[in-house]
Structures are given as C-alpha cells and as structure tokens.
C-alpha positions as CSV (number, residue, x, y, z in Angstrom):
1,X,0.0,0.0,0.0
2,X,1.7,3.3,-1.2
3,X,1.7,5.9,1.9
4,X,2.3,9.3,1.4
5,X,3.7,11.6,4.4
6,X,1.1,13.9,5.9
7,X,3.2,17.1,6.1
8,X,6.1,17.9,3.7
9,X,8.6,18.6,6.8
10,X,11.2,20.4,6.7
11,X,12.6,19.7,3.3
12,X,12.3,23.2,1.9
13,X,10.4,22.8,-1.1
14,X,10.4,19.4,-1.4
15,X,7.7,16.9,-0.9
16,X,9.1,13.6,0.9
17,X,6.7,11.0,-0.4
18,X,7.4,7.7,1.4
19,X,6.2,4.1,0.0
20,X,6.5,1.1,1.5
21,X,7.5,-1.8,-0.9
22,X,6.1,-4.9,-1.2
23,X,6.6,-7.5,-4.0
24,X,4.4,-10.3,-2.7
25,X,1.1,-8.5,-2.4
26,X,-1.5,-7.9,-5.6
27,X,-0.3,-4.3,-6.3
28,X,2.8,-4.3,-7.5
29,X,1.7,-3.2,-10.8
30,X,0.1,-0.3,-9.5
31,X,3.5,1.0,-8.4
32,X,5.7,0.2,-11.0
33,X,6.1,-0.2,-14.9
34,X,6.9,-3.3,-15.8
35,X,8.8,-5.0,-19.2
36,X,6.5,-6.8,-21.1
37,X,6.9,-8.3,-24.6
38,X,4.6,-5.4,-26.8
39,X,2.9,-8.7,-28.5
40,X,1.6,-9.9,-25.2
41,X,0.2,-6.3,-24.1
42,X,-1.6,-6.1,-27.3
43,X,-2.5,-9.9,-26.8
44,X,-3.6,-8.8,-23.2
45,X,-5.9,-5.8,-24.6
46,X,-8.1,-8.1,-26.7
47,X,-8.4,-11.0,-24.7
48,X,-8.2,-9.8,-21.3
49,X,-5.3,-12.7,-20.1
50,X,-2.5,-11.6,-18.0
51,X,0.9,-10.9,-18.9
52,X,4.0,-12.0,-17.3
53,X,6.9,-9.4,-16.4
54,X,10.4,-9.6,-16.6
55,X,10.5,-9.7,-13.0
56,X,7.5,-12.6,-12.6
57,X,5.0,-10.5,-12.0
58,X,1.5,-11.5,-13.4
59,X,-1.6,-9.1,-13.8
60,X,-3.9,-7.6,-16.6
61,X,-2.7,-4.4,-17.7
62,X,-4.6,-1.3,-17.4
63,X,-3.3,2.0,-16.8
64,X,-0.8,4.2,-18.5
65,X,3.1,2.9,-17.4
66,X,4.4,6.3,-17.9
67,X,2.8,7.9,-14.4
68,X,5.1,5.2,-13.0
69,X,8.5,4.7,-12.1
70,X,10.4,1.9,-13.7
71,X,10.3,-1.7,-11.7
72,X,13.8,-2.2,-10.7
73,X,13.9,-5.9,-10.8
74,X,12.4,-5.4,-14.4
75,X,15.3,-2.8,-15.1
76,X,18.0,-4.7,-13.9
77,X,16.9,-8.1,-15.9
78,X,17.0,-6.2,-18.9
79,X,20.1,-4.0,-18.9
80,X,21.6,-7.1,-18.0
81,X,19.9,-9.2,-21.5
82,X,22.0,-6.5,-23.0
C-alpha cells in the first residue's frame, strides 16, 4: 500500500513522499512499470489474459506505465539481457 507523508517537513520545497514496498502483495503493478513483450500487451488488450513481467510479476494491464516509475527488478533483468 503506497503511503504518502502527511506534512512535507522540513525539506524546503520538497515533498518527501514515502512508499512502503512490497513484492508479494496484488499491487505491484500499480507502483511500477513493468517490461513486457509489446505482443503480449496487445494480446492482453483483446483477450483480457495476464501478462508475465520480466521480474515474474503476473496481472492484466490497465493503466498508463508512464505515471510510474520503472520496476527495478524489471530494469536490472534487462540491462543485464543486454
């Protein structure tokens, strides 16, 4: 569950935005972007299945990965198929 700070602090003007990270739960994929074969996205758009990520990860995709920041256990498999 992401949980923002109440109050900014005293980091100037800075929000501090803390998230707790967990990679067992359901949500994952509403925290990060994931690397997915394009195919299997536009295979997922038609028929609805779920798509596997780099990392394991397995959900239907639905929202726009841009707003998010990268996974970084998708990141690292990749840079290192490279």
């Amino acid at each position: 569950m992401t949980t923002p700070l109440d109050s900014p602090g005293s980091l100037g003007d800075t929000l501090l935005d803390e998230r707790t990270l967990e990679t067992n739960d359901d949500g994952d994929h509403e925290k990060f972007a994931h690397y997915v074969q394009k195919e299997k996205i536009v295979e997922s758009a038609v028929t609805g299945k779920p798509v596997i990520a780099l990392c394991g990860k397995v959900w239907v995709p639905g929202r726009d990965p841009g707003k998010f920041p990268i996974c970084p256990d998708c990141k690292k498999i990749f840079d290192s198929l490279k």
